[in-house]
C-alpha angles and dihedrals in degrees: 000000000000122000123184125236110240141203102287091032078281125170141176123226118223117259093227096058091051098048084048087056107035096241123160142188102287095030119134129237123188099214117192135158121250127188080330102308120105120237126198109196116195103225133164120237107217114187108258100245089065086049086057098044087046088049089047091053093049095053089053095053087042090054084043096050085049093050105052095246095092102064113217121216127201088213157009096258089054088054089054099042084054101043087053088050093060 
């Protein structure tokens, strides 16, 4: 698909290509150039103070997993076959 380069190094995406990803007005799209093409990526922008909770959180299981007292599960069906058992 072709897209023009508009006043302001404006474009439109096509609407196909939005409908295919989900995307919607506000969302926002990282854009970077790469070995001279240009790549939008879709991303999500979380505050700062969730990133670190969910970082806190991920260093306790981690200690746990290293300590025996978070179990660990190949797979999903071993999850569920654990969490029937309980």
């Amino acid at each position: 698909m072709l897209t023009v380069l508009r006043p302001k190094s404006q474009i439109t995406i096509p609407n196909s290509i939005v409908t295919s990803l989900g995307l919607k007005e506000g969302d926002q799209l990282d854009i970077y150039e790469e070995n001279g093409s240009i790549r939008l990526i879709p991303v999500a922008v979380y505050p700062k103070y969730y990133v670190e909770q969910l970082q806190a959180e991920i260093k306790l299981v981690k200690e746990a997993i290293k300590d025996g007292k978070q179990p660990v599960f190949d797979n999903l069906d071993a999850l569920f076959e654990n969490l029937e058992e309980e």
